[in-house]
C-alpha positions as CSV (number, residue, x, y, z in Angstrom):
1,X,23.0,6.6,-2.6
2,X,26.2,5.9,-1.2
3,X,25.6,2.1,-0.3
4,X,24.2,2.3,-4.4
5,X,27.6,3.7,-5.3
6,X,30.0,1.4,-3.5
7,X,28.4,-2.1,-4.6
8,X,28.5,-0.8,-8.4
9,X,31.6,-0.3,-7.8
10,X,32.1,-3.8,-6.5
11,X,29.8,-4.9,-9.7
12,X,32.8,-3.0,-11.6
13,X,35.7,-4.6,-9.7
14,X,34.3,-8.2,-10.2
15,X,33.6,-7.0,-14.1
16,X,37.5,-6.4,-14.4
17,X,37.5,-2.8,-13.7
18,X,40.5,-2.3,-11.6
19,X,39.9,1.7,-10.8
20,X,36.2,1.4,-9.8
21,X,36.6,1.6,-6.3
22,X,39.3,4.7,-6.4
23,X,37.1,6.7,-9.6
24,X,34.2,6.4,-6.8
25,X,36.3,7.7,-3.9
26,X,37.6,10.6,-6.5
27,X,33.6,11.3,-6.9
28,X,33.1,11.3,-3.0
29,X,35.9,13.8,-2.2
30,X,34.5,16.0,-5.6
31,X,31.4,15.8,-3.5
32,X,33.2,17.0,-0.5
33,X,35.2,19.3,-1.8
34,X,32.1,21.1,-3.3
35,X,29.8,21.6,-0.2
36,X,32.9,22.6,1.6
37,X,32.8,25.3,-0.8
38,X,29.3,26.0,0.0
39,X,29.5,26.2,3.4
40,X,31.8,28.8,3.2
41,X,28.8,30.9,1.4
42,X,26.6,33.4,3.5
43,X,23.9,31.2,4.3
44,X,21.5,30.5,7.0
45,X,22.6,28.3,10.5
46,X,19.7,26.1,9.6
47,X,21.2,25.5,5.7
48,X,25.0,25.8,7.1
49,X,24.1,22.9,9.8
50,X,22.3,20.6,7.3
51,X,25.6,20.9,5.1
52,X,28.0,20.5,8.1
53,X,26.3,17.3,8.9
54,X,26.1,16.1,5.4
55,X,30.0,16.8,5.3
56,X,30.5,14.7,8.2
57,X,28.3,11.6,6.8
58,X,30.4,12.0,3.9
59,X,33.9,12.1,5.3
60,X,33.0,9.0,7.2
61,X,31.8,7.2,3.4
62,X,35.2,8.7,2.1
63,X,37.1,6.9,4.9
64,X,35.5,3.7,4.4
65,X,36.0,3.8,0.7
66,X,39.5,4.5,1.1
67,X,40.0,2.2,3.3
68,X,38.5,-0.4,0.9
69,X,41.5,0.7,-1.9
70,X,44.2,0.7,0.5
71,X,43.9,-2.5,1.1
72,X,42.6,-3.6,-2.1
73,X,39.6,-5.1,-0.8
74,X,37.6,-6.7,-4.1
75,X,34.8,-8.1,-2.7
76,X,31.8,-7.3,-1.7
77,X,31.0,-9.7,0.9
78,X,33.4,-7.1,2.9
79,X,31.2,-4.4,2.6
């Protein structure tokens, strides 16, 4: 999904969108920000562990995204 996310968001940079990349970063840390909340939830180690580890994939797709505004990379051939 997250490979999905970032080439449309290429596909919108190309197309003349200039806040596609940063709108899909805002989605990721929404994302983030809501199993955080979850975790935080009485739930089961088996539950709490598959959400920690999705939290982790995430932050690391959140770091490369940002990265990819920072330095105002455009195109895809980057990615």
């Amino acid at each position: 999904m997250w490979t999905e996310g970032v080439a449309r968001a290429f596909e919108e940079l190309e197309g003349g969108s200039e806040s596609a990349m940063k709108d899909y970063l805002n989605f990721i840390l929404v994302g983030i920000k809501n199993l955080i909340e979850r975790v935080r939830e009485d739930l089961t180690n088996l539950i709490r562990n598959r959400i920690i580890t999705i939290i982790t994939i995430d932050v690391h797709e959140r770091d490369v995204v940002d990265m990819f505004v920072n330095k105002k990379i455009a195109d895809a051939q980057h990615f």
